[in-house]
N, C-alpha and C positions, 0 to 999 in steps of 0.2 A: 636433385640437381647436383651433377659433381662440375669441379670447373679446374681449370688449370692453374699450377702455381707458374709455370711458362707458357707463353702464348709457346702456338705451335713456329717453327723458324719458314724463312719465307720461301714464296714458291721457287726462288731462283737456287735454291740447295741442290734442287737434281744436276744443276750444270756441274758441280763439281762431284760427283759419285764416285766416277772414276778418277780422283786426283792421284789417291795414293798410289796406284797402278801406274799411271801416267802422268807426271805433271804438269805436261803439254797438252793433256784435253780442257785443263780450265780457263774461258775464254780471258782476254790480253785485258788488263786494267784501262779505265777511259784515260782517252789523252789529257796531260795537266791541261789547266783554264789557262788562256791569254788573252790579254786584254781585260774589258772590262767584265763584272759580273754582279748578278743582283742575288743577296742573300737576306731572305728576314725582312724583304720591300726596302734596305736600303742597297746602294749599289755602290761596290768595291771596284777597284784595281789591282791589276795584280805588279802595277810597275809601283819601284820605291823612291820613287822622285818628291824630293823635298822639297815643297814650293817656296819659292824669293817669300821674303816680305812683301815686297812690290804687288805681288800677286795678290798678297793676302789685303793689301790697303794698310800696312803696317809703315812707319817711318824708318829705314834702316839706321841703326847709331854708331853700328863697325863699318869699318871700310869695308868695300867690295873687292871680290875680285878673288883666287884661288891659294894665295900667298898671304892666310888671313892669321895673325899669331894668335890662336884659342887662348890661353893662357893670359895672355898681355889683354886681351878684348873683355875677357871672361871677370877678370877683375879689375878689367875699367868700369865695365857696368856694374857690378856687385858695388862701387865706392858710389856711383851715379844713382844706385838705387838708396844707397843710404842717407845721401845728403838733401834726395828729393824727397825720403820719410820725415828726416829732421825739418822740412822747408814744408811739411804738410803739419807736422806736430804745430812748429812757430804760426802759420796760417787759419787751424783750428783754432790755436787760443786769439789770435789778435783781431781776424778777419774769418770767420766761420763761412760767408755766405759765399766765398771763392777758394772755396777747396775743390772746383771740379775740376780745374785743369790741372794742380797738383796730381789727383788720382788718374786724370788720364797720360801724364807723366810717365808714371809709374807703371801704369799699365803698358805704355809701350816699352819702358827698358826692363818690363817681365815678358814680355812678349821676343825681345830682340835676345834675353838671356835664355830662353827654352829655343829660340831655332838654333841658337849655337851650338847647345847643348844635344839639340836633336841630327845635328850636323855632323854631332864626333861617335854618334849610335853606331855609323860601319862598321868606324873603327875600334866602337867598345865589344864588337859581335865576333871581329876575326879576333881580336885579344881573348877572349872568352873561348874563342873555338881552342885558341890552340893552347892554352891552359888546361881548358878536358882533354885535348890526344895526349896534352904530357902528362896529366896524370892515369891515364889509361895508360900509355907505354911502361910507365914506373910501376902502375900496379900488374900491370903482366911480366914486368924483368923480374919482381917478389915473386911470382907464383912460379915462374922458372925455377926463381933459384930454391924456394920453398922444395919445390917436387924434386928436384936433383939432390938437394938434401936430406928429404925423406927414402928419394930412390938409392943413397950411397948407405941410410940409416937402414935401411931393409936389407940391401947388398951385406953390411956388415953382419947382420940378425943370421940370413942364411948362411953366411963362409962359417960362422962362430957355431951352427947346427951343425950344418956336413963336416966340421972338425969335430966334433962332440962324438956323432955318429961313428965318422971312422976311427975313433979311437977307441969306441966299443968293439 
């Protein structure tokens, strides 16, 4: 019994045979997905809409509205979340049997500090994009200047030969 270390590749290979010849014979990729779609039995969207709180059943603790200061919100809640930990600690030792709405406190201004935080994700993604073009641009103006360097290093290597030669 011999067997393979690769499955054989699938039948849709013959579509491309003639790529190299042609690159117009291999059929056009499927259209992206829009809208919704079901992968693995659970089901995606392909829109990046960040639901309210309100949506979620969350109590909102920033103001609303599109003029929202991240910064100023961000460590309102962080000082909110601290003083509701200390107001849990005090509550454990004194009154243990009511620490549920302490926790569910907390739960909500962890809740109200990851949408905010999920809110500035655009803006952490175009910052990031354009940190890799700039270091892509930096690292191709090196490999210019590299190769015109090496190319004025070789320049020099041949004139200093064909002087050598002609003056044989």
């Amino acid at each position: 019994m011999s067997t393979s270390a690769f499955p054989p590749p699938p039948p849709y290979y013959r579509l491309y045979k003639n790529y190299s010849q042609d690159p117009n014979s291999a059929p056009e990729p499927p259209p992206p997905i829009e809208g919704t779609y079901v992968c693995f039995g659970a089901t995606y969207t392909t829109s990046d809409n960040l639901p309210s709180l309100e949506e979620q059943g969350v109590r909102q603790l920033y103001p609303k509205g599109a003029n929202v200061d991240f910064k100023k919100e961000l460590k309102s809640l962080n000082r909110d979340l601290q003083l509701h930990t200390l107001e849990l600690a005090d509550i454990l030792i004194e009154r243990p049997s009511q620490y549920a709405r302490r926790i569910e406190e907390i739960s909500t201004v962890f809740k109200n500090l990851h949408h905010l935080l999920n809110a500035l994700r655009p803006h952490q993604a175009r910052s990031t994009l354009v940190r890799i073009l700039e270091l892509q641009i930096l690292n191709r103006k090196r490999a210019v200047e590299d190769i015109k360097r090496r190319r004025e290093e070789a320049q020099g290597i041949l004139n200093e030969s064909l002087a050598i030669l002609d003056g044989h």
